[in-house]
C-alpha positions in Angstrom: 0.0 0.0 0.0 1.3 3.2 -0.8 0.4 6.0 2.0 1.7 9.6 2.1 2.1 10.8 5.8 2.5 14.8 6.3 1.2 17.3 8.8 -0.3 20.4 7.3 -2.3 23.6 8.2 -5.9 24.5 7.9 -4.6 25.8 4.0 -2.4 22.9 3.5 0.8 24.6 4.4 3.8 21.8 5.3 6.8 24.1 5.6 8.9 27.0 5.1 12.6 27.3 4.3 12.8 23.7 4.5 11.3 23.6 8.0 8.0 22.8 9.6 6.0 25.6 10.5 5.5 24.3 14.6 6.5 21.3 16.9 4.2 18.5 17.7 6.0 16.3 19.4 3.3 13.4 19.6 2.8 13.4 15.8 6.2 12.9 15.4 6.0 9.4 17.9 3.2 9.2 15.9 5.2 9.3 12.1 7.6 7.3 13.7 5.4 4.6 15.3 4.0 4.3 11.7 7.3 4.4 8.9 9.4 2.2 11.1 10.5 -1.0 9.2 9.2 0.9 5.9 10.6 2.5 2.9 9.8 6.2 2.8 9.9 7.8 -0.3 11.4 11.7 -0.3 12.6 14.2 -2.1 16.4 15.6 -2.1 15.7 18.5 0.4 13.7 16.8 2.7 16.1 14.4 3.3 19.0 16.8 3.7 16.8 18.4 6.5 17.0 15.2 8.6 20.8 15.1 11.3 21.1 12.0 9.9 18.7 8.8 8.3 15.9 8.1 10.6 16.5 4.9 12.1 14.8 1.3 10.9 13.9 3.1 7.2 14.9 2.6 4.1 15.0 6.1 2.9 14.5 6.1 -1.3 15.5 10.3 -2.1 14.2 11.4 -5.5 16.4 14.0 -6.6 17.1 15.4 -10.6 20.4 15.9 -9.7 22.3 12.9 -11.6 25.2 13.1 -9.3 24.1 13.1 -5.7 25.1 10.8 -3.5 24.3 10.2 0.4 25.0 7.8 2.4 21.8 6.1 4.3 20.0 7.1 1.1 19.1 5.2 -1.9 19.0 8.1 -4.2 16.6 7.6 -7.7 15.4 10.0 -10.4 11.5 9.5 -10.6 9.0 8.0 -8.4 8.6 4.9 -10.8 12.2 4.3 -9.8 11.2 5.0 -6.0 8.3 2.6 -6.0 10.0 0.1 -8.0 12.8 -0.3 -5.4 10.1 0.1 -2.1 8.0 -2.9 -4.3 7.9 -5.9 -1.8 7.0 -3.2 0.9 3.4 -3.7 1.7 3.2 -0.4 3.6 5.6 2.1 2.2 5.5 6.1 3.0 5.4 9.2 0.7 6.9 11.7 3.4 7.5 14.7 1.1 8.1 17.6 0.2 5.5 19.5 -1.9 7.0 18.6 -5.2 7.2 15.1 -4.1 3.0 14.7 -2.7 2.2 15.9 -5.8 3.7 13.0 -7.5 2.4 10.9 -5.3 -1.0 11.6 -4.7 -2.0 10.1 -7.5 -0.7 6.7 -7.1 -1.3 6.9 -3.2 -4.2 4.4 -1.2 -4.1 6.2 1.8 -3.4 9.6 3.5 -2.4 9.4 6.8 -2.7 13.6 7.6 -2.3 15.7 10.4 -4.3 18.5 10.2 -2.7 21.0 12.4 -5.1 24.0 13.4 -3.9 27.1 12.5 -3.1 29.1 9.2 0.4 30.4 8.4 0.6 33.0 6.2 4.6 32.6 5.4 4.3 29.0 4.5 6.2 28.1 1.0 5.5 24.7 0.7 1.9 23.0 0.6 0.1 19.9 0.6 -1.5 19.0 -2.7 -5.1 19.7 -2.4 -7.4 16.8 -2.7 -11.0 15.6 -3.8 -13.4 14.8 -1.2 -14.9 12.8 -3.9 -12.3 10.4 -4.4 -11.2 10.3 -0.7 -12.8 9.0 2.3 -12.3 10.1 5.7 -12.0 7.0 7.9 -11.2 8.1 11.0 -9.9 11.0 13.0 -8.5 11.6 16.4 -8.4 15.2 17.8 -5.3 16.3 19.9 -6.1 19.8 21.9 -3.4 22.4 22.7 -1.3 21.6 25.7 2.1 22.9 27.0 3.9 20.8 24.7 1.8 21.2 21.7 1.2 24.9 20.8 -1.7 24.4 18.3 -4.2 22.2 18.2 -4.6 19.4 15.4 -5.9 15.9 14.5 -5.3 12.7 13.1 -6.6 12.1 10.0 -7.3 8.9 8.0 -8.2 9.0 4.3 -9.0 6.3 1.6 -9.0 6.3 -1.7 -13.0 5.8 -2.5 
């Protein structure tokens, strides 16, 4: 199953200058509770925003650049590539960027979204926007503001219909 896993804002903003907009520190057990012992499927600068590879993952970095090389990364060119190589993974992860959701959406099963509430107006990077028609909302858990959460936001499970 292919699943893309982001946290966005109430206008689908995921970042700015390569960094989240906020710190949730419960979604992030939560991303990590659910890529472990998966491939996750990334483009160039959101991998080079990481210390170093998340641990357990096979990170699969789609970059143009014909050159680049990381180690902890296998690096491809398109995400047929990506998905070819994450193929006998029955629960692999589109983590991002932008660029990199927008590919994938189409080809995704599931949406695994955090929905953080808030807008942020200096956001440069967005989640693709997608059709309530062709996605179904199978569940969602709401998380309130507390002192180590900022804003509030929920857990959001979609479907492809």
């Amino acid at each position: 199953m292919i699943t893309m896993i982001a946290a966005a804002g109430e206008k689908n903003e995921l970042g700015k200058d390569n960094d989240l907009l906020w710190h949730l520190p419960d979604d992030f057990k939560r991303f990590k509770q659910l890529t472990t012992g998966h491939h996750i499927i990334m483009g160039r600068k959101t991998f080079e925003t990481f210390p170093k590879p998340l641990p357990n993952r096979i990170h699969i970095v789609i970059t143009r650049n014909k050159n680049y090389k990381k180690e902890g990364a296998v690096v491809v060119h398109n995400i047929e590539e990506a998905l070819k190589i994450a193929k006998d993974d029955n629960q692999l992860f589109i983590i991002g960027g932008g660029e990199i959701y927008k590919m994938g959406l189409p080809l995704a099963e599931k949406i695994e979204l955090t929905r953080v509430n808030g807008t942020f107006k200096d956001a440069d990077t967005f989640f693709p926007e997608f059709s309530k028609d062709k996605w179904q909302l199978l569940s969602e858990t709401v998380h309130q503001k507390d002192d180590k959460h900022h804003y509030s936001f929920s857990y959001q499970t979609w479907v492809r219909k």
